[in-house]
NUKOLTOR-374994 format. One record per atom (N, C-alpha, C): z negated, y negated, x. Coordinates in steps of 0.05 Angstrom, whole numbers, padded with zeros to 5 digits, always signed. Atoms other than C-alpha are relative to their C-alpha. Layout:
REM residues N
ZYX...
//
This chain:
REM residues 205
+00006+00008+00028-00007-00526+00046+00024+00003-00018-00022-00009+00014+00063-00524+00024+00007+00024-00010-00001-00029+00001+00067-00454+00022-00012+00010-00017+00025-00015+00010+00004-00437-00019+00011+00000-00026-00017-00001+00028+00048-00444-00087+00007+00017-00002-00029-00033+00002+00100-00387-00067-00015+00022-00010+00011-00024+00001+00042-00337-00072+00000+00002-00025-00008+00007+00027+00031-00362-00141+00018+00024-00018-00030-00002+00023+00097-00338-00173+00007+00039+00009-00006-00032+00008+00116-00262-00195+00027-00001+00022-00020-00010-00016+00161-00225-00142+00002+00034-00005-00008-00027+00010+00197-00161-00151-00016+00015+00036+00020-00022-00024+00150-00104-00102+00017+00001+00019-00004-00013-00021+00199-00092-00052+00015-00025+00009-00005+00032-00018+00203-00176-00034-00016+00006+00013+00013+00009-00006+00146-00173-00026-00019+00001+00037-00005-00003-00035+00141-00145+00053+00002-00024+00017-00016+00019-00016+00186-00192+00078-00005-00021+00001+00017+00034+00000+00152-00255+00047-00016-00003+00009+00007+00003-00012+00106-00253+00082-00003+00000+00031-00013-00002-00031+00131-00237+00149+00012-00022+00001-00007+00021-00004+00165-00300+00142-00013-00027-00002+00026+00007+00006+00104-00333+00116-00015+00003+00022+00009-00001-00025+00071-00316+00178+00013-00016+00023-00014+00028-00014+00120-00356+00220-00009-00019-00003-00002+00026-00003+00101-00412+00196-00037-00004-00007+00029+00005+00010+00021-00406+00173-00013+00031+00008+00020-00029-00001-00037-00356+00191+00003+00010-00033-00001-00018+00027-00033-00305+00130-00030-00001-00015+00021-00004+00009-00107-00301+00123-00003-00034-00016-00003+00023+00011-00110-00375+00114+00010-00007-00026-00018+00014+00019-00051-00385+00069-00009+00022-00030+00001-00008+00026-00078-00329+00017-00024-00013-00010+00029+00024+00010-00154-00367+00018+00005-00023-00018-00011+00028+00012-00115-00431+00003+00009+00007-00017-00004-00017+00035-00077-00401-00055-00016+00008-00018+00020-00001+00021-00138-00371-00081-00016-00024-00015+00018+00027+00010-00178-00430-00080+00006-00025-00009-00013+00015+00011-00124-00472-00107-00004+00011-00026+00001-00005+00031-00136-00431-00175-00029-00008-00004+00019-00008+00002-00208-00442-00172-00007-00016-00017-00004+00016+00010-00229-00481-00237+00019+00010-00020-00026+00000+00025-00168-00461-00281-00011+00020-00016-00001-00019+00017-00168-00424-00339+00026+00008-00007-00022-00010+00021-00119-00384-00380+00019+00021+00006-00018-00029-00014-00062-00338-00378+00020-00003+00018-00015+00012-00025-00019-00374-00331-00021+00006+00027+00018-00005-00012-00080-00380-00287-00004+00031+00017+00010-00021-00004-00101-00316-00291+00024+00026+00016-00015-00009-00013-00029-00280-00271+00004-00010+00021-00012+00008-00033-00022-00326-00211-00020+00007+00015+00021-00008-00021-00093-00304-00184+00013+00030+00008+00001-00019-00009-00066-00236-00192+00029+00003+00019-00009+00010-00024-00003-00251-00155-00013-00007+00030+00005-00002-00021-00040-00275-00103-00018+00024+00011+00008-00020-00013-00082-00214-00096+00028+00027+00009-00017-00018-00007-00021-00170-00097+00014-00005+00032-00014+00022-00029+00010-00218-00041-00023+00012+00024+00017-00009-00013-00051-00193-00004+00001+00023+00001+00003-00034-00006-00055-00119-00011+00030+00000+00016-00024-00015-00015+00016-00117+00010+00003-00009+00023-00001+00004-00025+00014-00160+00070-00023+00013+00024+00021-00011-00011-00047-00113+00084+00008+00024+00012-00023-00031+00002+00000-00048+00078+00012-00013+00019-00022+00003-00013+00057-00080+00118-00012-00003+00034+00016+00007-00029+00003-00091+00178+00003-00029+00006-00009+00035-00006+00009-00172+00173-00024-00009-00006+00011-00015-00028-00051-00169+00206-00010+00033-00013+00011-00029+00006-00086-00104+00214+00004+00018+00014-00017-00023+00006-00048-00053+00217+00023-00001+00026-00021+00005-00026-00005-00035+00286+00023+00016-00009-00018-00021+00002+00036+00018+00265+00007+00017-00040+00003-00018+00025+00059+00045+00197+00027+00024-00002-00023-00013-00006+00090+00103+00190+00009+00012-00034-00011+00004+00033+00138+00112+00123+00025+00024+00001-00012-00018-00001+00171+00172+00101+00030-00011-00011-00042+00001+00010+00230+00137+00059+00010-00023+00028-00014+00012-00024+00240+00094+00122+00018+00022+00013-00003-00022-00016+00250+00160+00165+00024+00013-00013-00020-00019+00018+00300+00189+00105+00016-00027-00005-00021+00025-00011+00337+00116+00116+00016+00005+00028-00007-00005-00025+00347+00127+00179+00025+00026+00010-00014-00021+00019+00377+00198+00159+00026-00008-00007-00030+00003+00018+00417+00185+00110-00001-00023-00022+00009+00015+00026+00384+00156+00044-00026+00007-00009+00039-00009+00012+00312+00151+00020+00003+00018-00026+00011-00012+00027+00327+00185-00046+00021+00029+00011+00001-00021-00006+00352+00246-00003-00016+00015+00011+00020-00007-00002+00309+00292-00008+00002+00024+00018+00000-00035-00015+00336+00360+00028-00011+00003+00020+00004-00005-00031+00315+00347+00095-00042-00010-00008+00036+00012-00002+00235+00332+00075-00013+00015+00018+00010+00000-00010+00217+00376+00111-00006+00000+00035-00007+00009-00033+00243+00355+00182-00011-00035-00001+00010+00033+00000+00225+00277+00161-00028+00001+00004+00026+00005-00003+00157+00297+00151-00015+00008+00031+00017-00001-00032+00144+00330+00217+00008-00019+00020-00010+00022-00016+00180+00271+00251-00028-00019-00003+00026+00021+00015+00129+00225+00209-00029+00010+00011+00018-00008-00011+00072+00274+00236+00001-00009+00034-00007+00008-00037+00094+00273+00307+00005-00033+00002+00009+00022-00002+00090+00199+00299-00020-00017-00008+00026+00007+00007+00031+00190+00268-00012+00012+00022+00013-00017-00011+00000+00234+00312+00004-00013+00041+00000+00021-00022+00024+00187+00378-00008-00023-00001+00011+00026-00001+00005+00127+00355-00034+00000+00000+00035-00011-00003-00067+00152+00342-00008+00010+00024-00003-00013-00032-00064+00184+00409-00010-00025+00023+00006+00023-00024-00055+00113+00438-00029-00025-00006+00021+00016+00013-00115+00086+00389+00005-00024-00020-00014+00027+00027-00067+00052+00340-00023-00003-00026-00006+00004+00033-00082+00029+00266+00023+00011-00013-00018-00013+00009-00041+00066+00226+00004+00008-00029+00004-00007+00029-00016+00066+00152+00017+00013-00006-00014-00017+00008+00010+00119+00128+00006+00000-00028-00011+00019+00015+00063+00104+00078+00016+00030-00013-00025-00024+00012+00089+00171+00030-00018+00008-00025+00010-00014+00024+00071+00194-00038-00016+00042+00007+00028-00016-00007+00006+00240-00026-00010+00005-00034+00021+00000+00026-00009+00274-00096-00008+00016-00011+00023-00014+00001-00054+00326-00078-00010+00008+00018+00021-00002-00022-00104+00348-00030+00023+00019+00026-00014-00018-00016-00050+00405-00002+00021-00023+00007-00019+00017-00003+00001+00348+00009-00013-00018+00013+00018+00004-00014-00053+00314+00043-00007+00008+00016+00012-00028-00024-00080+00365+00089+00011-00002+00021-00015+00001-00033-00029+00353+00144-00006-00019+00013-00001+00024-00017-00037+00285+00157-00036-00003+00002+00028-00001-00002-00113+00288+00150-00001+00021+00028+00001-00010-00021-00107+00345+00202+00005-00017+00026-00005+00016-00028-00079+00299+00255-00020-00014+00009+00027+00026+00000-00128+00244+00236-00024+00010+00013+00036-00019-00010-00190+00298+00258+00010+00003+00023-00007-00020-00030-00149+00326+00319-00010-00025+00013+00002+00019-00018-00150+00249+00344-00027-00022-00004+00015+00019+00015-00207+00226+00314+00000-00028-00010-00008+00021+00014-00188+00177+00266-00008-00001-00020+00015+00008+00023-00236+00142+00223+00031-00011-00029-00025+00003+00011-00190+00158+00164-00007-00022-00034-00001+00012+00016-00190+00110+00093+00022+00007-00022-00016-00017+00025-00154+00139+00024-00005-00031-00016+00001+00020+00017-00129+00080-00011+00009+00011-00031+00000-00019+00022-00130+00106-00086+00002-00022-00017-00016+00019+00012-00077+00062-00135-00012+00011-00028+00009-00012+00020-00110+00067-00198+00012-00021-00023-00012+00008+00015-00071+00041-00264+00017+00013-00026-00004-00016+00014-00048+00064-00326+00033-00004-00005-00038-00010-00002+00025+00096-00340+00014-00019-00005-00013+00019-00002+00048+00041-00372+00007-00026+00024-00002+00008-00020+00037-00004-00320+00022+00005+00026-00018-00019-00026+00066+00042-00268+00026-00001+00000-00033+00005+00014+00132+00043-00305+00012-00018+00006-00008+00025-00002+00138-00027-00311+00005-00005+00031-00004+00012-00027+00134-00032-00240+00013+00016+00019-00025-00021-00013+00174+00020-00222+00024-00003-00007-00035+00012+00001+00233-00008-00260+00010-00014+00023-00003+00021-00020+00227-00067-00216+00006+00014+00028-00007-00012-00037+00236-00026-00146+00022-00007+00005-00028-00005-00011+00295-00036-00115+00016+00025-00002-00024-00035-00001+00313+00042-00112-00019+00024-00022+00004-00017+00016+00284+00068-00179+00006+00030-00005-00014-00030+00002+00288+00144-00198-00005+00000-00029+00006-00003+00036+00289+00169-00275-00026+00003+00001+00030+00004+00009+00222+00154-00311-00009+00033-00001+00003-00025-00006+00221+00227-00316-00012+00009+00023+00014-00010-00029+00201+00237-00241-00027-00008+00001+00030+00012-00008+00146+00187-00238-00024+00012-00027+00022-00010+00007+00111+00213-00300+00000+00036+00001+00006-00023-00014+00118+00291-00268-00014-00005+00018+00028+00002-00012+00077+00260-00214-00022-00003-00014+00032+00000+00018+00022+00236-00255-00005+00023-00006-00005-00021+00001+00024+00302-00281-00015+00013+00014+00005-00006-00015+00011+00327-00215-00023-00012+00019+00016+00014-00014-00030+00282-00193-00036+00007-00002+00025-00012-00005-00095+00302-00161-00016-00025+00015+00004+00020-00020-00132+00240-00130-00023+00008+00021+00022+00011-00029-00173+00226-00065-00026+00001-00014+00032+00009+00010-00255+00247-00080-00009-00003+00019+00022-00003-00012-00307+00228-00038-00004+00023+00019+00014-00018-00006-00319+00268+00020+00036+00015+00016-00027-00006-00012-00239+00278+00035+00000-00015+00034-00006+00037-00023-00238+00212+00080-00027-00009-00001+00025+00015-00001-00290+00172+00106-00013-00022-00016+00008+00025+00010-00280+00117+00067+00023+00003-00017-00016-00006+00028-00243+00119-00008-00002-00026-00021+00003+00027+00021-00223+00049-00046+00018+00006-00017-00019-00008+00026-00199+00055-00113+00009-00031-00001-00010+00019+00011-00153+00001-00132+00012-00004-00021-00012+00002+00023-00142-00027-00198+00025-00005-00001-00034+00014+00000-00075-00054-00225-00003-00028+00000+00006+00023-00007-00102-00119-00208+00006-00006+00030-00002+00007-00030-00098-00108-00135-00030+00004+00014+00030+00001-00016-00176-00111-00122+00001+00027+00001+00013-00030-00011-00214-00053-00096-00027+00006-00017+00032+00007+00016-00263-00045-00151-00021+00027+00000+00019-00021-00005-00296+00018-00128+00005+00004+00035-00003-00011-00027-00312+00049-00054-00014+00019+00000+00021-00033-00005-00343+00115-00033+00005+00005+00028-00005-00012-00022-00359+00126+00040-00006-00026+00015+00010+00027-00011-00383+00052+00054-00026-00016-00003+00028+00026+00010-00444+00002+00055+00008-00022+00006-00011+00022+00001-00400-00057+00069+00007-00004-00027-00006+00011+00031-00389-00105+00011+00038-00004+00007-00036+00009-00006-00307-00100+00003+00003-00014-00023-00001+00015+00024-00269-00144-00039+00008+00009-00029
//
């Protein structure tokens, strides 16, 4: 019960991993975001209303990080850590077949698996979808949907920003996930919910 506050309160994106991995020590995760929700339940206003969305964010990302879920994720700027530096880019294309050749074992052994790299178009896609068929892997296209401003704002906040320049050349480029790519396609607002699906008859949240 102590805990169910922290979710509450604005955290810069790339806490937000780790808080809850520590958060887990000490409370089931599923639990402690219920209790946070249902501690707003009743309120009004604009206070209110940013700490619900805090706590959904607190959720998608302990969803991403596999806290539960999720056995294995595999992350390209990890792999270019490991390297040298995530914002070196020369070697992409030895990181990525590392990142394939480990995606492509963990599915092998019947993992969960989130695959963690800026995907922003169908050809940039295509590889790792290939694996997903070789091993048959009911695959899911999570699809971040939000407008530029937004995006910005929350890209200042990263820990390892690049000039605003890069991120709106993706947009740009950006081609999203339709129907019919993946088995199953959730659009997510800048709220954090999932307010569309394509490829399901389950009610998601």
């Amino acid at each position: 019960m102590g805990l169910h506050e922290a979710l509450h309160r604005d955290f810069p994106d790339e806490e937000r991993r780790a808080g809850p991995a520590r958060m887990g020590l000490a409370a089931d995760l599923g639990v402690l975001h219920a209790v946070s929700a249902a501690a707003l339940a009743g309120r009004a206003g604009e206070a209110a209303a940013e700490a619900h969305e805090q706590v959904e964010w607190s959720m998608l990302h302990a969803e991403d990080a596999g806290l539960p879920g999720v056995d294995r994720i595999v992350s390209m700027d990890v792999l270019r850590e490991e390297r040298s530096s995530r914002a070196d880019q020369r070697a992409n294309a030895e990181v990525l077949r590392r990142a394939l050749e480990e995606l492509d074992a963990a599915l092998r052994e019947g993992a969960t698996v989130v695959w963690d790299a800026t995907a922003l178009n169908r050809h940039q896609r295509s590889r790792v979808l290939a694996v997903a068929r070789r091993r048959g892997a009911f695959v899911t296209h999570a699809v971040a949907m939000a407008p530029e401003e937004i995006l910005l704002r929350r890209h200042a906040r990263r820990e390892h920003p690049v000039p605003d320049a890069v991120p709106r050349r993706q947009l740009r480029r950006f081609d999203p996930p339709y129907p019919g790519e993946a088995h199953r396609t959730w659009y997510v607002g800048p709220d954090g919910r999932i307010g569309d699906v394509a490829g399901s008859l389950e009610e998601e949240r």
